[in-house]
C-alpha positions as CSV (number, residue, x, y, z in Angstrom):
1,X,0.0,0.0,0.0
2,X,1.1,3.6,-1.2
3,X,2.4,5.0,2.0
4,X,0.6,9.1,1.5
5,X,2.3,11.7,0.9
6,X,2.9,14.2,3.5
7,X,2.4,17.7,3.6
8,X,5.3,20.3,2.9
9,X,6.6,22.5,5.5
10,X,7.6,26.1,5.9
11,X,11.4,26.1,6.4
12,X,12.7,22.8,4.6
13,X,13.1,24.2,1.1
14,X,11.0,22.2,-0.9
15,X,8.1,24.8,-1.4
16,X,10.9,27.0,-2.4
17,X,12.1,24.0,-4.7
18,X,9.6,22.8,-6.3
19,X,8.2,26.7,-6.9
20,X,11.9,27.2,-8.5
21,X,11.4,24.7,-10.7
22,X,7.4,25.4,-11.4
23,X,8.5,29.1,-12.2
24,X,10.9,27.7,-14.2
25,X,8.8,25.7,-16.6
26,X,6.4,28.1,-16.7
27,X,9.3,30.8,-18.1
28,X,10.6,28.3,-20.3
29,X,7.4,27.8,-22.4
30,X,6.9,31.1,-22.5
31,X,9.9,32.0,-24.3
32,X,8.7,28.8,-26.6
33,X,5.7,30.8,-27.0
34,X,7.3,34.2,-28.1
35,X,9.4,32.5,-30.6
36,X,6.2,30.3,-32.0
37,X,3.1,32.7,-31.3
38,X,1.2,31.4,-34.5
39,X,0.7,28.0,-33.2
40,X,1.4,28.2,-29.2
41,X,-1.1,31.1,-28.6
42,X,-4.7,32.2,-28.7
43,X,-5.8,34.6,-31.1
44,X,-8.8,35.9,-29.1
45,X,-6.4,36.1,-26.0
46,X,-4.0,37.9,-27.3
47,X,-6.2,41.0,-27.8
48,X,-5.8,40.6,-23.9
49,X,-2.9,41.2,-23.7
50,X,0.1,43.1,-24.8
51,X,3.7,41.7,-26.2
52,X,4.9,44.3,-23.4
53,X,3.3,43.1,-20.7
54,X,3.9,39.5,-21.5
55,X,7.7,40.1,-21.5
56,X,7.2,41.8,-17.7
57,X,5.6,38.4,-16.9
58,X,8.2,36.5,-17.9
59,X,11.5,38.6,-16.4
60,X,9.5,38.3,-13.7
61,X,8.9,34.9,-13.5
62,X,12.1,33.8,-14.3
63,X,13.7,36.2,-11.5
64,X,11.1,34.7,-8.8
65,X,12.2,31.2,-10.2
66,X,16.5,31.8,-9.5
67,X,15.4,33.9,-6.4
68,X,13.5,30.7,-5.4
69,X,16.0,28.5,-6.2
70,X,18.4,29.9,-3.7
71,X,16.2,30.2,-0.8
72,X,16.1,26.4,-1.8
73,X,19.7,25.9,-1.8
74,X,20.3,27.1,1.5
75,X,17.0,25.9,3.3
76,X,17.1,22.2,2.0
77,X,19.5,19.3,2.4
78,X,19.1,18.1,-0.9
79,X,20.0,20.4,-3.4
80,X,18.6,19.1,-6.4
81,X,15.1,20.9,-6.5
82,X,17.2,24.0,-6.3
83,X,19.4,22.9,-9.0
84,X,16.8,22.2,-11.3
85,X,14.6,25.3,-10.8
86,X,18.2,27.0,-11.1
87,X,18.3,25.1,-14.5
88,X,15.3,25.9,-15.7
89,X,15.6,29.6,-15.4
90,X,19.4,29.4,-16.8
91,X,17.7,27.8,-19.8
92,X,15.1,30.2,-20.2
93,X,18.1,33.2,-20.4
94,X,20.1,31.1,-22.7
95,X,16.9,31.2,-24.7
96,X,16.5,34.9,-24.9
97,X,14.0,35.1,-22.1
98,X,15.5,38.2,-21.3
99,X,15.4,39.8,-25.1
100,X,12.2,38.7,-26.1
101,X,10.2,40.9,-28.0
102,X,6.7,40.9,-29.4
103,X,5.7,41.0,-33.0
104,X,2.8,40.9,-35.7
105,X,1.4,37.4,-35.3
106,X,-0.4,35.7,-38.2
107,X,-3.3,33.9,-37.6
108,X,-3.5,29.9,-38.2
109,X,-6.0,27.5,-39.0
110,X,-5.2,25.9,-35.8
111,X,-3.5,27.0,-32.5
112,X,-2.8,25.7,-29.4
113,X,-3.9,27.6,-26.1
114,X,-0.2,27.6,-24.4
115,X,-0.6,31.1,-23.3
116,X,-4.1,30.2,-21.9
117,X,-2.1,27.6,-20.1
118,X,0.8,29.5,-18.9
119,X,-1.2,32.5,-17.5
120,X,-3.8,30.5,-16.0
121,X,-1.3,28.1,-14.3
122,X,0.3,30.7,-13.1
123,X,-2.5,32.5,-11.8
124,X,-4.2,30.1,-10.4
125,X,-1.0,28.6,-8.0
126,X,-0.3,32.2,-7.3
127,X,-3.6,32.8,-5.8
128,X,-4.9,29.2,-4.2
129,X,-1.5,27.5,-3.5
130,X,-0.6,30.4,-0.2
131,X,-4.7,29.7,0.5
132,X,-4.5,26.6,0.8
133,X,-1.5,26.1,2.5
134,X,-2.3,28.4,5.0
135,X,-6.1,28.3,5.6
136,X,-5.9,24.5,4.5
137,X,-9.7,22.4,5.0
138,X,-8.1,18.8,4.6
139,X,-4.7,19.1,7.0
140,X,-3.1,16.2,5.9
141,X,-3.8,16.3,2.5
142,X,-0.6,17.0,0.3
143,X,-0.1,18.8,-2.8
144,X,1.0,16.1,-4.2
145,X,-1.6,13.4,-3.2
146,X,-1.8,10.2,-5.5
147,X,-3.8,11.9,-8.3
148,X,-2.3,15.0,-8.6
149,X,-0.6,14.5,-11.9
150,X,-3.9,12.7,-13.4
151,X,-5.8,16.4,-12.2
152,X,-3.0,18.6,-13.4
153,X,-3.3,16.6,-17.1
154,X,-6.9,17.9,-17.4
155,X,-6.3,21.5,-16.5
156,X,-3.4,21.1,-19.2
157,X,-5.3,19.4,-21.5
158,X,-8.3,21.6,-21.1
159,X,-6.3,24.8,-21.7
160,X,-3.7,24.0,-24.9
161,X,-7.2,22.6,-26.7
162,X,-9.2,25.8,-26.1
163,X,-10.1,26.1,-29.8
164,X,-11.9,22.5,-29.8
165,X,-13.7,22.7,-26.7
166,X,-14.7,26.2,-27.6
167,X,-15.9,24.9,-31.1
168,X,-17.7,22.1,-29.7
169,X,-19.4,24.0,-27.0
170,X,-19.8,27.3,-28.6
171,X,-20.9,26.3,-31.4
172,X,-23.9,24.3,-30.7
173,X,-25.3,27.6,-29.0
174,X,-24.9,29.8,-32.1
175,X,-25.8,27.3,-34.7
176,X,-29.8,26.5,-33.0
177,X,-30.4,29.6,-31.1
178,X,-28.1,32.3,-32.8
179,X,-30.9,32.3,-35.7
180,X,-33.7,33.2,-33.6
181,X,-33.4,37.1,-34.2
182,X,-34.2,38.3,-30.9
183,X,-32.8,41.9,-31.9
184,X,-35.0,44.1,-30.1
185,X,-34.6,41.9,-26.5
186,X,-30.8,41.7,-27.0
187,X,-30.7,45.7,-27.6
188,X,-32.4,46.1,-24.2
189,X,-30.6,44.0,-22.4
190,X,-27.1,45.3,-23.9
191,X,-28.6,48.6,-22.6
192,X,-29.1,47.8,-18.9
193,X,-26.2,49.2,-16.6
194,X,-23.1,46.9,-16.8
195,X,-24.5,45.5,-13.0
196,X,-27.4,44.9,-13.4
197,X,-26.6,43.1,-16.8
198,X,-23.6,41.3,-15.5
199,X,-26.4,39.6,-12.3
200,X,-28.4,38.8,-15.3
201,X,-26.1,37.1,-17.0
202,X,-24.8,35.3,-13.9
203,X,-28.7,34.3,-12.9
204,X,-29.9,32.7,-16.0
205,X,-26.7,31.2,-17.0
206,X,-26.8,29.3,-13.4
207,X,-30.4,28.3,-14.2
208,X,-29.4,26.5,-17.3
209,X,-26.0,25.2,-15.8
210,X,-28.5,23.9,-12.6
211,X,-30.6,22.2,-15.4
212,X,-27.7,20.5,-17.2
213,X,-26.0,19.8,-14.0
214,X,-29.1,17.7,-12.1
215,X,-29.8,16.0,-15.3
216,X,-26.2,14.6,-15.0
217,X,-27.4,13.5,-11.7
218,X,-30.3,12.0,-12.6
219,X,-29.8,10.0,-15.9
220,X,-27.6,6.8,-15.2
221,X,-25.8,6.8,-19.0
222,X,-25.0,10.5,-18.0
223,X,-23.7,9.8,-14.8
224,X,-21.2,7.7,-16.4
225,X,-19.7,10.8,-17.4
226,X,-20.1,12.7,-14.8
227,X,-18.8,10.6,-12.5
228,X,-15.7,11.6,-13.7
229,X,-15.5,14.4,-11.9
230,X,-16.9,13.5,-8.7
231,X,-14.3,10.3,-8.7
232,X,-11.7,13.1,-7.0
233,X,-10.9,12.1,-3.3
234,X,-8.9,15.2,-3.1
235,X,-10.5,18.3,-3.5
236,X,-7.9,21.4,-4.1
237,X,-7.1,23.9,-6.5
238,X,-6.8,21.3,-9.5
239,X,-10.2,18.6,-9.0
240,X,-12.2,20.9,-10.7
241,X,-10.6,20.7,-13.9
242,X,-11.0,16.8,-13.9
243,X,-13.7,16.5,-15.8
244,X,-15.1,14.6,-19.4
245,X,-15.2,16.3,-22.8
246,X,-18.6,14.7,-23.1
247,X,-19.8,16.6,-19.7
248,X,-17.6,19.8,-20.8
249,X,-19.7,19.4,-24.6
250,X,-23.1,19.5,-22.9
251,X,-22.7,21.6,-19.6
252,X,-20.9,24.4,-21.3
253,X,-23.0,24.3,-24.4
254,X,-26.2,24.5,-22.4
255,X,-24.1,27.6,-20.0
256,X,-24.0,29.1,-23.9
257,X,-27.4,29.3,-25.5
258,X,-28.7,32.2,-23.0
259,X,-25.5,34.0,-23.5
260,X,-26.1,34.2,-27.2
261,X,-30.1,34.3,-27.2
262,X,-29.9,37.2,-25.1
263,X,-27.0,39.0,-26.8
264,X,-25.0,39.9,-24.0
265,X,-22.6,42.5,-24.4
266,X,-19.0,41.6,-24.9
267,X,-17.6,42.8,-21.5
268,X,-20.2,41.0,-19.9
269,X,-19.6,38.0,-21.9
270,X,-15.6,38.2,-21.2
271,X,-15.9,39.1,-16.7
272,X,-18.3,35.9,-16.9
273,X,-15.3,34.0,-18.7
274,X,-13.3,35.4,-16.1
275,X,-15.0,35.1,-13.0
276,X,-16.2,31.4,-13.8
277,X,-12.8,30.4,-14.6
278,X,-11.8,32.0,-11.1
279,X,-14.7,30.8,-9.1
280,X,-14.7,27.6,-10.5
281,X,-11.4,26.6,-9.0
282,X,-12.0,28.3,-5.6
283,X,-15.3,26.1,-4.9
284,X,-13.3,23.1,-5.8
285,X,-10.3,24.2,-3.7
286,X,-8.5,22.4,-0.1
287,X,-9.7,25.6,2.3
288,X,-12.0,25.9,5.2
289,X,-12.3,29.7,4.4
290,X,-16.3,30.0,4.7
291,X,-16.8,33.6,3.7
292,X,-18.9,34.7,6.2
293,X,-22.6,35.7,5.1
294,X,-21.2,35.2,1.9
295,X,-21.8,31.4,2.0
296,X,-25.7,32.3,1.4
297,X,-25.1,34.7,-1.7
298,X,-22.2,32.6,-3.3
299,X,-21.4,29.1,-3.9
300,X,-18.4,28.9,-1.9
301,X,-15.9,25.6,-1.0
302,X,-18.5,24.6,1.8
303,X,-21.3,24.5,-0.5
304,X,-19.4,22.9,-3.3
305,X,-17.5,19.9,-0.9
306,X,-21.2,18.9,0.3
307,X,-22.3,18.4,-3.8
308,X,-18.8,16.4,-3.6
309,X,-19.8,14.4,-0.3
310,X,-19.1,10.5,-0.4
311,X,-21.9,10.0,2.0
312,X,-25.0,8.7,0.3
313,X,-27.1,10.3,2.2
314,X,-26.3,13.6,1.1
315,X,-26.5,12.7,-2.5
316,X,-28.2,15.1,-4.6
317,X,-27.8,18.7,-3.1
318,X,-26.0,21.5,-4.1
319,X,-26.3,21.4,-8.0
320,X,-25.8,25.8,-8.4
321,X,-22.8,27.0,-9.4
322,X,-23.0,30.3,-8.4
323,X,-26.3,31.0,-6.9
324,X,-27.7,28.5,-3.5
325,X,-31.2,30.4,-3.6
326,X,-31.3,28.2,-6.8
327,X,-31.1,25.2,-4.8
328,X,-33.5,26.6,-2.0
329,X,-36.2,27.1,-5.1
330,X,-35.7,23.5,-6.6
331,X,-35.2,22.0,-3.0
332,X,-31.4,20.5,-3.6
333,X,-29.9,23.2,-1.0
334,X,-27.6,22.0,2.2
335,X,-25.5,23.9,3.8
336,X,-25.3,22.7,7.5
337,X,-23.4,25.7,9.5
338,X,-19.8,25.7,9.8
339,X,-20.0,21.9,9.3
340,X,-18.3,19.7,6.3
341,X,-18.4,16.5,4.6
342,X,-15.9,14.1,6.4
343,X,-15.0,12.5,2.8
344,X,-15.4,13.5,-1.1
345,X,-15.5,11.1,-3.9
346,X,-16.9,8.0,-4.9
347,X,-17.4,5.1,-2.8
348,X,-17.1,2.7,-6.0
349,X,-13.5,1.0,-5.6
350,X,-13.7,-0.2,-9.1
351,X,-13.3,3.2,-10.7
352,X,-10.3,4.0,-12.7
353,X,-7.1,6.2,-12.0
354,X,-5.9,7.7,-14.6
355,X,-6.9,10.3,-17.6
356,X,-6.8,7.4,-20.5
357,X,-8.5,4.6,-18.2
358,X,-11.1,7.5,-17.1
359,X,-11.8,8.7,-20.9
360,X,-12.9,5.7,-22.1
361,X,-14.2,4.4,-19.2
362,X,-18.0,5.7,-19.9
363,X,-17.7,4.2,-22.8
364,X,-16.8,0.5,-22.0
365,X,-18.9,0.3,-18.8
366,X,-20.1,-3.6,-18.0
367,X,-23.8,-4.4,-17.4
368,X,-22.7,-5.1,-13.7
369,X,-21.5,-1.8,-13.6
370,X,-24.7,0.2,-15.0
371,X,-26.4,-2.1,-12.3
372,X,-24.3,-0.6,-9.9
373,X,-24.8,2.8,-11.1
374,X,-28.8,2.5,-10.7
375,X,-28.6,1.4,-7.6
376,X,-26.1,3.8,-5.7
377,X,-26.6,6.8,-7.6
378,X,-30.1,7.5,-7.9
379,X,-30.4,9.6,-5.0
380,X,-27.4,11.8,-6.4
């Protein structure tokens, strides 16, 4: 039996370590990026963002990463985190990281999202890493738990294919409801004040992502999917991204349509991008952080890790994303105090580890399995 990995500690120079050498990667793709823009980046993202400010980014990130590295060197017995983060950011010089420069980027058939990736990565650690090491809900959970890797592969995998999941989902949306010609509603609602709007937006998006979501829940074949996602014993900063390209297809394509029947304006359209992206990985994230009154305006990690709960008898609750009055209208709401689920996951020991063995698992599923299915997850 795998004996778990333990939790890093302030003052032994492995966070510093392995941030070296995290920084380091993540400067070391983005020189790859400058140099091959056309293929490694994102069209629509790079109106974002400036060649400028990128280059900022990375001087800074490789600095952080050699700074880390010898706060590494001293702190830790074992040198060789700090020498590889020190390697890494020695590379990234050698590479021009230092001289990049942007430039007039022509635009491809096909791309992948590697500055998606990098700048998401990186914001993402920045932000939940420090929260969850310092306000942490699970205390002997480790960043590095068994299915770490298999968690960090879908956010990876999520991000550098951004134009097919955003062809696959978006495009559903546009093709069956873009048509209907709602011109005069969409003018009135890109008139509201950018608030008001923006609440809209959020509101009826979370009805139809409530919809889509319980359905999941309630339809065995779809569960197979969906599953997927709830198979994660370790809720942090990364289980959120574990999830199926078939539940991705229809969740996000049903959290389209009233985006594009109702014609929301483009900077409500982009802070929802944003803010979902953001809030997504906080609900999913290793803090007990409760927010206060907050908890009863906002999905927060409370709310989420009970939706997440192993115990069957709290199956089925939670299904909002961003709203719990949704919940409290459809009858699915739990939120007991201050009080959390003692385990997240599945309870099915069968289930796969892995990202290959987990894609095609809803897809090869035995009868004895679907049996199973009906008759421990009908109350999710």
């Amino acid at each position: 039996m795998r004996t778990p990995a333990q939790r890093l500690k302030i003052g032994e120079g492995k966070i510093s370590g392995y941030s070296s050498i995290f920084l380091g990667l993540l400067s070391l793709t983005g020189v790859i990026c400058f140099k091959y823009p056309e293929w490694l980046t994102t069209p629509q993202f790079r109106e974002v963002y400036t060649g400028e400010s990128m280059k900022i980014v990375l001087t800074a990130t490789i600095i952080a990463s050699f700074l880390f590295a010898l706060v590494s060197f001293v702190l830790s017995k074992q040198k060789k985190w700090a020498m590889t983060g020190l390697l890494l950011c020695t590379l990234a010089i050698v590479f021009g990281g230092l001289q990049v420069q942007g430039r007039t980027v022509e635009k491809n058939n096909w791309h992948l999202g590697v500055d998606w990736l990098l700048l998401d990565l990186l914001l993402m650690a920045v932000i939940f890493v420090p929260i969850e090491m310092v306000f942490p809900k699970n205390r002997q959970q480790s960043k590095f738990h068994e299915e770490w890797r298999t968690d960090l592969l879908y956010f990876v995998i999520s991000h550098l294919f951004i134009q097919f999941f955003g062809v696959i989902t978006q495009q559903p949306a546009k093709l069956f409801f873009g048509w209907i010609g709602l011109s005069a509603v969409q003018h009135w609602v890109q008139q509201l004040p950018y608030v008001i709007e923006l609440f809209f937006a959020f509101l009826i998006t979370d009805l139809f992502q409530y919809a889509a979501h319980r359905f999941f829940h309630s339809h065995t074949y779809l569960w197979r999917f969906h599953s997927v996602h709830h198979s994660t014993k370790n809720m942090d900063w990364l289980a959120g991204s574990r999830t199926h390209f078939v539940d991705i297809f229809v969740t996000r394509s049903m959290t389209f349509i009233p985006l594009y029947v109702f014609g929301f304006s483009e900077i409500t359209f982009n802070t929802y991008i944003i803010f979902m992206a953001i809030h997504a990985v906080l609900i999913h994230a290793n803090t007990r952080i409760n927010f206060g009154f907050l908890k009863y305006i906002f999905a927060t990690p409370q709310y989420h890790h009970w939706h997440h709960c192993e115990d069957p008898r709290y199956y089925g609750k939670n299904f909002a994303t961003i709203f719990p009055f949704i919940d409290k209208l459809f009858g699915t709401y739990y939120l007991p105090g201050n009080t959390w689920p003692e385990g997240t996951g599945l309870r099915e020991t069968h289930f796969p580890k892995g990202y290959m063995k987990q894609l095609v698992y809803p897809f090869t599923k035995s009868p004895f399995d679907e049996n199973l299915d009906m008759e421990n997850e009908t109350k999710r």
